[in-house]
C-alpha positions as CSV (number, residue, x, y, z in Angstrom):
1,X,19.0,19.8,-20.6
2,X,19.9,16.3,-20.0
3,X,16.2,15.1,-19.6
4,X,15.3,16.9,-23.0
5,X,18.0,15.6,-24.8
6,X,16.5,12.0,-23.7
7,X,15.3,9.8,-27.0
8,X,11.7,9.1,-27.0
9,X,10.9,5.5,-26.7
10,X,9.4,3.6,-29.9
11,X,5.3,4.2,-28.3
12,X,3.6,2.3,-31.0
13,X,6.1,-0.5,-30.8
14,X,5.8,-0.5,-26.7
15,X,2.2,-1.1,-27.1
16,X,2.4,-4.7,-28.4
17,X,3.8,-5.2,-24.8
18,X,0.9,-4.3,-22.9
19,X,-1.5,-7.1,-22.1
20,X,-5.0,-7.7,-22.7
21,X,-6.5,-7.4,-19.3
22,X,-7.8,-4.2,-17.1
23,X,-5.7,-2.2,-15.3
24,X,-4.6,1.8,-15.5
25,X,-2.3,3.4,-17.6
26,X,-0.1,6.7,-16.7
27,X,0.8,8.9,-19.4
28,X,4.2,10.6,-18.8
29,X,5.6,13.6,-20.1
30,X,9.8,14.2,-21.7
31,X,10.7,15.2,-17.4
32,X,8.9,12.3,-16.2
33,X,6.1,14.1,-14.7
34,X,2.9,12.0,-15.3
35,X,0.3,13.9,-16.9
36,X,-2.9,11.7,-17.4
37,X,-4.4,8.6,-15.5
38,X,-6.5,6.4,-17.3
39,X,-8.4,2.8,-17.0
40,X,-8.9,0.5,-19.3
41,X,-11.3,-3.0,-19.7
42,X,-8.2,-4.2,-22.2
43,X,-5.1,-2.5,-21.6
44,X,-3.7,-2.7,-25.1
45,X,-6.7,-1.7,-27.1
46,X,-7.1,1.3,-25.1
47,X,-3.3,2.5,-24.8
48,X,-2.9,1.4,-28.4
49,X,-5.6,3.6,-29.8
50,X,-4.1,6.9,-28.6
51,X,-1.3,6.0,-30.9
52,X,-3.5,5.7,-34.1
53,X,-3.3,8.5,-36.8
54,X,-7.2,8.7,-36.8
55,X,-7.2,9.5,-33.0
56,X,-4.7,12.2,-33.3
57,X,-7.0,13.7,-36.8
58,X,-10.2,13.7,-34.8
59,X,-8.9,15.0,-31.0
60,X,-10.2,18.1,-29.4
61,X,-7.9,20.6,-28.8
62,X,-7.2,19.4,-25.4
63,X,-7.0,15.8,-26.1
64,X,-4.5,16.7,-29.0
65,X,-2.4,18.9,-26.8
66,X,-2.0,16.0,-24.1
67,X,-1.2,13.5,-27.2
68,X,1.6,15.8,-28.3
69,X,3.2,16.0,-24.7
70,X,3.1,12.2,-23.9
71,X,6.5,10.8,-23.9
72,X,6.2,7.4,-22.4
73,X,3.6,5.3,-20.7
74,X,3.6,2.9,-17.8
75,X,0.7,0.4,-17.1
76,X,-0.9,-1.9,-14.2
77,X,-3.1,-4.5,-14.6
78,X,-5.5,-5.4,-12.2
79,X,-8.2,-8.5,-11.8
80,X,-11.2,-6.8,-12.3
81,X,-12.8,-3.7,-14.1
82,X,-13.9,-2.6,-10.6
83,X,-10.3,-2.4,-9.0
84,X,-9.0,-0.5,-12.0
85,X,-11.4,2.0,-11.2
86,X,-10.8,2.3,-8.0
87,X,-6.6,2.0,-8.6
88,X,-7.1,4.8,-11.3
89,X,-9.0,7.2,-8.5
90,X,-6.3,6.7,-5.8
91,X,-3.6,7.6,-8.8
92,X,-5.5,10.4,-9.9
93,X,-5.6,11.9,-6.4
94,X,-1.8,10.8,-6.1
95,X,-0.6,12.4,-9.3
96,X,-2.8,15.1,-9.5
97,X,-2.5,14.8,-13.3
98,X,-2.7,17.9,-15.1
99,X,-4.8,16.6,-18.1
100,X,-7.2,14.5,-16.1
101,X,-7.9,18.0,-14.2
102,X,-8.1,19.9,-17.3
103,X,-10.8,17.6,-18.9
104,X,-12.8,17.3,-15.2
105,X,-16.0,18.8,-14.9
106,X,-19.0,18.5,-12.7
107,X,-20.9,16.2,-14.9
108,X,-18.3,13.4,-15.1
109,X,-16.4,13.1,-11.2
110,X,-18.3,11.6,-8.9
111,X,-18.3,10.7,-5.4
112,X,-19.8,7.7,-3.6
113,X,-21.6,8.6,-0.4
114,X,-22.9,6.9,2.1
115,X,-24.5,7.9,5.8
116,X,-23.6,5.4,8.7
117,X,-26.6,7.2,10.8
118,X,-29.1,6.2,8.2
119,X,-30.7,2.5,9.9
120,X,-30.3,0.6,6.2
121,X,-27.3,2.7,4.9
122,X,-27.3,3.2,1.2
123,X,-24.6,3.8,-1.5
124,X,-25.0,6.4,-3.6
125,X,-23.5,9.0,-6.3
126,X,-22.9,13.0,-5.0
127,X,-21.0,15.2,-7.0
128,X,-19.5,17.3,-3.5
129,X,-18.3,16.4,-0.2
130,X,-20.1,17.7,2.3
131,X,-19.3,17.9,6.1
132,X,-22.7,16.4,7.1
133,X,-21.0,13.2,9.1
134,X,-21.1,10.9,5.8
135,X,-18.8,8.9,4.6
136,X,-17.2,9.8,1.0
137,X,-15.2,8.0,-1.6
138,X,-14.0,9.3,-4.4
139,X,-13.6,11.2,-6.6
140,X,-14.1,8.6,-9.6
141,X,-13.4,10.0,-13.1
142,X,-15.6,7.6,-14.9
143,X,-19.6,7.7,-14.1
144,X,-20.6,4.9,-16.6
145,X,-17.8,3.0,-15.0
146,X,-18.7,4.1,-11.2
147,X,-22.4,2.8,-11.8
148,X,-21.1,-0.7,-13.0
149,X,-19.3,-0.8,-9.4
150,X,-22.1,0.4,-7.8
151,X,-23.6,-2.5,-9.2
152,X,-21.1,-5.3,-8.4
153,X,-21.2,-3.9,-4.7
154,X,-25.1,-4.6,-4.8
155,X,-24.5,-8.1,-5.9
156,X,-21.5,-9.0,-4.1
157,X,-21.7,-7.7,-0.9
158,X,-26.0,-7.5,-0.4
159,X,-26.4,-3.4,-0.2
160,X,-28.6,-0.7,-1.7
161,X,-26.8,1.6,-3.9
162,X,-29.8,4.1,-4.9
163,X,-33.4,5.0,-3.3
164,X,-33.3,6.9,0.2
165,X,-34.8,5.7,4.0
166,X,-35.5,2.3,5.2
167,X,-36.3,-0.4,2.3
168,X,-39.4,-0.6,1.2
169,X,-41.5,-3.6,1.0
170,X,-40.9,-4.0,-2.4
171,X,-37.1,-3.7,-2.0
172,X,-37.1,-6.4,1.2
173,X,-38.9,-8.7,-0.9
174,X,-37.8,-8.5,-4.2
175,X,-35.3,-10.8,-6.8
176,X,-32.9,-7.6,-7.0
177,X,-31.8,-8.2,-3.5
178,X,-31.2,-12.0,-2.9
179,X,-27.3,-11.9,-2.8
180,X,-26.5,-13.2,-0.8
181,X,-30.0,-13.1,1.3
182,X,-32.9,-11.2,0.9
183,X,-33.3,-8.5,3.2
184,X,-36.6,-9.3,4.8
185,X,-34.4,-12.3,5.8
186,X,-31.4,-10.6,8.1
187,X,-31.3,-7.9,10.7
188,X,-30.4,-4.0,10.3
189,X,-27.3,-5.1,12.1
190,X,-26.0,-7.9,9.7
191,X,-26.9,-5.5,6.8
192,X,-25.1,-3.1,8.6
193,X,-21.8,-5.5,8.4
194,X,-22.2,-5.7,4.8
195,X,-22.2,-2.2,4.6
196,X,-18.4,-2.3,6.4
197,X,-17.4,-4.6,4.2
198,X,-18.6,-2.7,1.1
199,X,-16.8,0.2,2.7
200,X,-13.3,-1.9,2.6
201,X,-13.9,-3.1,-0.5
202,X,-14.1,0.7,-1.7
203,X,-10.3,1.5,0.1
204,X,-9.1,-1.2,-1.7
205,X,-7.5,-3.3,1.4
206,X,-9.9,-5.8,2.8
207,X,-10.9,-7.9,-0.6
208,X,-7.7,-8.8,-1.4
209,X,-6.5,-9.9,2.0
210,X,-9.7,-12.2,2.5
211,X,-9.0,-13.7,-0.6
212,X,-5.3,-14.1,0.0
213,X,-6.4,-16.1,3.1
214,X,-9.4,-18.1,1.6
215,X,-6.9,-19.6,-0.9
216,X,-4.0,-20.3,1.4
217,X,-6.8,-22.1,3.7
218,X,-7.8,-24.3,1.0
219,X,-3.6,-25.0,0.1
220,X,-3.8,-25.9,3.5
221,X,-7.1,-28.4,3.8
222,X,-5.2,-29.8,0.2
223,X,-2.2,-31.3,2.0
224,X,-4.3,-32.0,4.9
225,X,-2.9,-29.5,7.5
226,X,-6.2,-29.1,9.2
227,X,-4.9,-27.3,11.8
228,X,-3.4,-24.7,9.9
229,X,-7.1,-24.5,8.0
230,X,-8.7,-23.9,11.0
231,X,-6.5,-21.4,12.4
232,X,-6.9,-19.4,9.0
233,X,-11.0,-20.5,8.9
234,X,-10.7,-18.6,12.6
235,X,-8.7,-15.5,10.8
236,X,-11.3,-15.1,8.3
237,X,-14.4,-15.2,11.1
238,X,-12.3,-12.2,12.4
239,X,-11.7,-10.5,9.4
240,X,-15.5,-10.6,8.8
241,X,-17.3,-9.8,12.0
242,X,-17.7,-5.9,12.2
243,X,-16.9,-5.0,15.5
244,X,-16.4,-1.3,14.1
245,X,-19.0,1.6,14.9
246,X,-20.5,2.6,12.0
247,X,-19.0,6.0,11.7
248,X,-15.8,6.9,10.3
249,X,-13.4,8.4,12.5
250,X,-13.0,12.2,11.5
251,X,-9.2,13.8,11.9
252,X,-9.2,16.7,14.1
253,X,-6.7,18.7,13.2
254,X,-3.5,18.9,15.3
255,X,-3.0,21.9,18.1
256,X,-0.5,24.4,17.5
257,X,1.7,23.1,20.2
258,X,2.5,19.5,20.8
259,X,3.9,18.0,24.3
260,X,6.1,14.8,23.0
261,X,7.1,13.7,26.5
262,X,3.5,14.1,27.8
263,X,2.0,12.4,25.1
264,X,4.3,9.3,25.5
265,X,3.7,8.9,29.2
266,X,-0.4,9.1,28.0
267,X,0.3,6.3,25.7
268,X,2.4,4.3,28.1
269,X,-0.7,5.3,30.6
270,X,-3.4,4.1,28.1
271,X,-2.0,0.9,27.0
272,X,-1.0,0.0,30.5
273,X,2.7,-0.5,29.6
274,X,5.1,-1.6,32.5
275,X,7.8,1.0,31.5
276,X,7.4,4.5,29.5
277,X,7.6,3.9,25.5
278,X,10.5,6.3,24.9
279,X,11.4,4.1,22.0
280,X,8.9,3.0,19.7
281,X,9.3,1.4,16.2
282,X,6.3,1.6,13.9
283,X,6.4,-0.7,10.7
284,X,4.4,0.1,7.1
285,X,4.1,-1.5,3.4
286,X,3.9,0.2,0.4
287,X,2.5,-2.1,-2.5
288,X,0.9,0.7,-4.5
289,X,2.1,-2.3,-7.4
290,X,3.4,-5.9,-7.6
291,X,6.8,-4.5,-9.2
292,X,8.3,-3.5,-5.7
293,X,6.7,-4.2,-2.5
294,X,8.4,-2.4,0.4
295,X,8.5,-1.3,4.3
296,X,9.4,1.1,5.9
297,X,10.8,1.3,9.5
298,X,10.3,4.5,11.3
299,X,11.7,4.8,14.8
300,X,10.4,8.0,17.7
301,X,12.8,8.8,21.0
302,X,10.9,10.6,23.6
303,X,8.1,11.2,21.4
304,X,9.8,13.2,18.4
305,X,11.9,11.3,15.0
306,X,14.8,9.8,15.4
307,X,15.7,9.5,11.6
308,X,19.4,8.2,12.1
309,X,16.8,4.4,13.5
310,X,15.0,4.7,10.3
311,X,15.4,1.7,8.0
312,X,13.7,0.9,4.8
313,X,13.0,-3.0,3.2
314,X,12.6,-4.8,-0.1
315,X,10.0,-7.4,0.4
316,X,12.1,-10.4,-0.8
317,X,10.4,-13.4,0.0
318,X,6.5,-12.5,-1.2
319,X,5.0,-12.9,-4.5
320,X,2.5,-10.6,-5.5
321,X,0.8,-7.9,-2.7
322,X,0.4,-10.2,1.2
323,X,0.5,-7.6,3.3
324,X,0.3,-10.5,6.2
325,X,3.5,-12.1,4.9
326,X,5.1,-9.0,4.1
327,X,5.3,-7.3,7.4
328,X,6.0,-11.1,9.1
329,X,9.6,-10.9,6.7
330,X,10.2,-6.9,8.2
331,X,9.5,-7.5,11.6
332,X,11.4,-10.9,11.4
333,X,14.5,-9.4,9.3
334,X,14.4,-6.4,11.8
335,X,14.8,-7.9,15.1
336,X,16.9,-10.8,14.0
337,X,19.3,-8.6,13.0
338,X,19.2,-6.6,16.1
339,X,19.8,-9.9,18.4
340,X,22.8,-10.3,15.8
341,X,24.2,-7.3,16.7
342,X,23.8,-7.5,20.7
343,X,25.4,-10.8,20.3
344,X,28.4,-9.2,18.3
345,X,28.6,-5.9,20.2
346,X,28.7,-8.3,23.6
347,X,30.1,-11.0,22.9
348,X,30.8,-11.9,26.9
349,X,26.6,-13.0,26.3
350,X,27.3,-16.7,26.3
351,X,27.6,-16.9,30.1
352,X,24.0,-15.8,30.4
353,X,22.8,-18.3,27.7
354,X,19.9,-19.1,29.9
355,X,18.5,-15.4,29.9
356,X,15.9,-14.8,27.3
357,X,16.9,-12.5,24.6
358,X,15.1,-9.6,25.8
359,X,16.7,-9.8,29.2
360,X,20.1,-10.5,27.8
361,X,19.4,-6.8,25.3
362,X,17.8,-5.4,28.4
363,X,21.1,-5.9,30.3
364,X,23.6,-5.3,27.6
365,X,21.1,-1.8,26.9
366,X,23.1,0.1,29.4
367,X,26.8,-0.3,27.3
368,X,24.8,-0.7,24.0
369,X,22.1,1.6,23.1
370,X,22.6,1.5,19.5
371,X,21.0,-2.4,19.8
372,X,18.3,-1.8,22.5
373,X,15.1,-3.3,21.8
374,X,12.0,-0.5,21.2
375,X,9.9,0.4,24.5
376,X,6.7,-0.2,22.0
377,X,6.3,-2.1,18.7
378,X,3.5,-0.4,16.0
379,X,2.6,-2.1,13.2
380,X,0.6,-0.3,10.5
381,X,-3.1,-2.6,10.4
382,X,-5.6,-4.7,12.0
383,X,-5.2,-8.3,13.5
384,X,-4.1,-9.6,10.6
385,X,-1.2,-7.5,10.6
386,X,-0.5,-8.0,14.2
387,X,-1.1,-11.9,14.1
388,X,1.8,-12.5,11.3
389,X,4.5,-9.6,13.7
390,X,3.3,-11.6,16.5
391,X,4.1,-14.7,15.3
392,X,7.9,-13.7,14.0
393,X,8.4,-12.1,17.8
394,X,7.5,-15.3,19.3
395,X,10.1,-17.4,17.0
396,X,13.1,-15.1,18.3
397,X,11.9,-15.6,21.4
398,X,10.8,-12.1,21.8
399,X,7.4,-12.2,22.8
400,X,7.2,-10.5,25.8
401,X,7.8,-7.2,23.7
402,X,4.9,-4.9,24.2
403,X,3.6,-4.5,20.4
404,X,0.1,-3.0,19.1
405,X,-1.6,-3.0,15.4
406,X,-3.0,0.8,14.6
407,X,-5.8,-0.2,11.8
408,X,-6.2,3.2,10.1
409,X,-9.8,3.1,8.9
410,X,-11.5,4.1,12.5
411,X,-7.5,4.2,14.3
412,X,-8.6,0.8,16.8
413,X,-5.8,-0.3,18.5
414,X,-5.4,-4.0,18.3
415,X,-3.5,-5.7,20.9
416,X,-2.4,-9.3,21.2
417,X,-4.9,-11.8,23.1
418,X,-7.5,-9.8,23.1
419,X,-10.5,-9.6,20.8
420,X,-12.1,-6.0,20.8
421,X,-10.1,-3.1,19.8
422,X,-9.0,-0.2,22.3
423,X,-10.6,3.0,21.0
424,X,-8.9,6.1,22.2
425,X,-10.6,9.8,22.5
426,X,-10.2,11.6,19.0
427,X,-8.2,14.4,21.0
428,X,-6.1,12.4,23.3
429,X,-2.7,13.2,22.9
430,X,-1.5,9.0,23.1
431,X,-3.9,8.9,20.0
432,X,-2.2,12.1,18.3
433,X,1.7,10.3,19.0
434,X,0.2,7.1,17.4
435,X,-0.6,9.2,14.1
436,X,2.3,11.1,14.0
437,X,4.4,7.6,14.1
438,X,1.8,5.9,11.5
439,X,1.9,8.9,9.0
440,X,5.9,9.5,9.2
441,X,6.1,5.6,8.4
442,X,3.4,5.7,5.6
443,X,5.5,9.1,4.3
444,X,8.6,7.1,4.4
445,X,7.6,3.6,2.8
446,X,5.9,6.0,-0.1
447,X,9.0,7.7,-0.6
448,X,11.5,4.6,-0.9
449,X,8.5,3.4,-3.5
450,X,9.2,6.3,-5.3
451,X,12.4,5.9,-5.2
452,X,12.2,2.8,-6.7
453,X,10.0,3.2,-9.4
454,X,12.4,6.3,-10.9
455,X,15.4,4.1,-10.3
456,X,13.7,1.3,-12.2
457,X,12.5,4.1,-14.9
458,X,16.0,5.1,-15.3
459,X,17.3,1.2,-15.4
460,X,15.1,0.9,-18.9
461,X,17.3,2.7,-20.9
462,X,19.6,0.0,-20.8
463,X,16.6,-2.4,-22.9
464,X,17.3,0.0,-25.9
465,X,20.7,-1.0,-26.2
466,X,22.0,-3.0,-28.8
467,X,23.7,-6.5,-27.7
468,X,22.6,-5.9,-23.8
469,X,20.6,-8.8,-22.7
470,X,18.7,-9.0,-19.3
471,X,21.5,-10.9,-17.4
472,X,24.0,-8.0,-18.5
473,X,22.1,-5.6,-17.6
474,X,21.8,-7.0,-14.2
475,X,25.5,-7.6,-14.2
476,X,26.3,-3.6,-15.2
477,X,23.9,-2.6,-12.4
478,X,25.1,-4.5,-9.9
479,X,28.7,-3.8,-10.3
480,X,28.0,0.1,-11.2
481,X,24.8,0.6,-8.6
482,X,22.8,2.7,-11.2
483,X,22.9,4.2,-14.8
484,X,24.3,7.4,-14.0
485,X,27.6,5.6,-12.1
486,X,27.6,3.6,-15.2
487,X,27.2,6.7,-17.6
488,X,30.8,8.5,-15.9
489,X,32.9,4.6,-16.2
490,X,35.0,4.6,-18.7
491,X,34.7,2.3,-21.5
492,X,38.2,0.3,-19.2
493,X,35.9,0.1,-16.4
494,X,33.0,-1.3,-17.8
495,X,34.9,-3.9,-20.0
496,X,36.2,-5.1,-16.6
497,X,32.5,-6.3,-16.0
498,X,32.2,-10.3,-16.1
499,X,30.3,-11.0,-19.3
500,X,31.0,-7.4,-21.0
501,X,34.1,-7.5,-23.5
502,X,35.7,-4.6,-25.0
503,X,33.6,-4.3,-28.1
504,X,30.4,-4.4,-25.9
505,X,31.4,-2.1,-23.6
506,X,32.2,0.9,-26.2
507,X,28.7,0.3,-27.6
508,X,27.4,0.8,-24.3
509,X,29.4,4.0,-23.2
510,X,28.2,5.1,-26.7
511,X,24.7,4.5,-26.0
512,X,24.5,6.2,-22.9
513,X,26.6,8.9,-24.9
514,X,24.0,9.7,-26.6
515,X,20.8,9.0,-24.7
């Protein structure tokens, strides 16, 4: 009853809010529940129309109906018309909206497909997946829109996105394909590197962290820090050469029974560990949007969760989605605070000043387990994931901690000093304990995310009421923790807030009286 009885934001004057750039907009029902995903080349032309009388007039019955449930909206903009597409397929297989499945049909979601056994792999449109060994991406609820993607692939990255076979003579040679070479001009090998990076570009990571990089290396050539330049100039090389085989790695489903304790000593076998990793800790972000940015922290004993370890971040110190600098401020916010703690469980530690921190944890382990250091660090990506963790370990003088980057796409393992991956059998059970960590700290990070966004849904109340301004709605949240504490205070309590007098504070337990 109490989500019914919730007053319906002012739509048409919310609109004026949105901006005029692409992104995706989720249409939200009374409970909350979103019920249609959209994209949009300009946000508030799009969202805007839906709330015109004439759209409303002239709707199908469908359209109508999903008009008449919407309750609220939420949008996110993007850079380009190409990443809303792609943001507005990972929502809609997120969400599973009920009106975007109601209005699918076989003409309009598409797939992209493309076959890595194929000499010249080529990109193009299927409407199933089929278990044939081909990779799949998709499904895309646009095909107009899917085409035009098709098409900036072609241009940006140098691959075929229709036809079938080897290029013909015609397609070697001609205008169509001279970004960034013409193909008669590189080897089935180099075209076969565009075609990984084409592949990234379509799961939305690798784009945005080469162009993260490109611009910090030119801040960085700017105030004449060459040495920083070249070290991210090296990064990017990395980032760049393919060293991935050109199939994607297929997910065998899990036996029936799982050994814990025998797939930990296969791990600590495989990655040639000095001691068993019956404590791991394996790190994730979630930046699904630039609103809240977040990690998770998941930690396995022996093999199997150990939930009481698990610890979940705000990203505090990173503008915008760095997924670099974000999991350098987790893994150096984790593990300072555990040398924090050893110090203050032990504080005796001074007269072995001269014992590096892991020794000094190491020998305080046997008295205090709750600060032990893990067995086995796992970060959730590739080397450039690994690089920034590395780099924090190394400042608290913890870099003799064994620690490994788990890059999802083909599951590499990525260890420090060492340039090519470590590819484990598809049914190895050190390979099957790796996923099981990965996926519980993906799970996790996506839950706190969730968490969020309904705790920031539920914060926006507060905008509607009269005579609350930003700063005291920061102050009521802060002292009171969320709206619903704040909804049982009594008008006393919430009068007591600095900045909130008497007057303001019956207006407010009025508000949330009604609302």
């Amino acid at each position: 009853m109490a989500a019914s009885a919730k007053e319906k934001p002012d739509l048409t004057k919310k609109v004026h809010e949105v901006p005029h750039k692409p992104g995706v907009y989720l249409m939200r029902d009374r409970f909350n529940r979103v019920i249609y995903v959209g994209k949009a080349r300009d946000l508030r032309k799009r969202v805007g129309s839906y709330f015109m009388p004439s759209k409303l007039a002239q709707a199908d019955i469908k359209t109508r109906a999903m008009l008449d449930a919407v309750w609220d909206f939420e949008t996110h903009t993007v850079q380009s018309e190409p990443e809303s597409l792609l943001l507005e397929g990972k929502l809609i297989k997120e969400y599973r909206p009920r009106y975007n499945i109601s209005f699918r049909d076989d003409k309009r979601f598409l797939v992209v497909k493309v076959d890595p056994t194929e000499d010249w792999p080529r990109f193009r449109l299927a409407r199933f997946k089929k278990d044939d060994g081909a990779r799949y991406f998709g499904p895309y609820a646009h095909a107009g829109a899917l085409r035009q993607t098709l098409n900036f692939m072609r241009k940006k990255f140098g691959v075929l996105t229709f036809g079938r076979g080897s290029p013909t003579e015609r397609e070697l040679k001609s205008a169509t394909y001279q970004v960034p070479t013409r193909l008669s001009e590189i080897s089935a090998e180099l075209y076969r590197e565009r075609v990984a990076q084409a592949c990234d570009f379509l799961e939305g990571h690798s784009r945005e962290m080469i162009t993260a990089v490109e611009d910090e290396m030119r801040k960085s050539a700017g105030k004449l820090d060459f040495e920083k330049a070249a070290e991210l100039r090296n990064m990017l090389e990395d980032l760049r050469r393919t060293t991935k085989p050109m199939r994607r790695f297929t997910r065998h489903s899990l036996p029936s029974s799982i050994d814990p304790v025998s797939d930990v000593q296969a791990l600590g076998d495989a990655l040639q560990l000095t001691r068993v990793p019956s404590i791991m800790e394996c790190f994730d972000i979630s930046n699904i949007s630039t609103t809240h940015v977040v990690a998770s922290m998941v930690c396995f004993r022996n093999g199997v969760p150990d939930k009481d370890n698990y610890r979940r971040y705000r990203i505090r110190t990173v503008d915008g989605q760095d997924d670099f600098a974000s999991m350098a401020e987790v893994v150096r916010r984790r593990y300072s605070r555990v040398l924090l703690e050893a110090r203050e469980a032990n504080p005796d530690a001074a007269e072995f000043s001269q014992e590096n921190p892991t020794e000094a944890l190491d020998r305080a382990a046997a008295t205090f387990v709750a600060v032990r250091l893990p067995d086995l660090i796992i970060v959730d990506g590739g080397k450039g994931q690994l690089s920034s963790a590395c780099r924090e370990l190394q400042r608290l003088g913890l870099h003799e901690l064994p620690i490994i980057g788990l890059a999802k796409e083909y599951e590499e393992i990525y260890r420090p000093g060492r340039a090519l991956p470590l590819i484990l059998p598809p049914d190895s059970g050190a390979l099957r304990l790796l996923q099981r960590i990965r996926d519980e700290a993906h799970r996790f990070a996506n839950t706190y995310h969730q968490l969020l966004m309904k705790k920031r849904i539920g914060e926006s109340i507060l905008d509607d009421c009269p005579g609350v301004s930003q700063n005291r709605k920061n102050l009521l949240l802060r002292k009171f923790g969320s709206v619903n504490r704040l909804r049982k205070a009594t008008v006393e309590e919430i009068a007591a807030t600095e900045g909130i007098g008497p007057k303001l504070a019956e207006d407010v337990h009025r508000f949330l009286e009604r609302h």
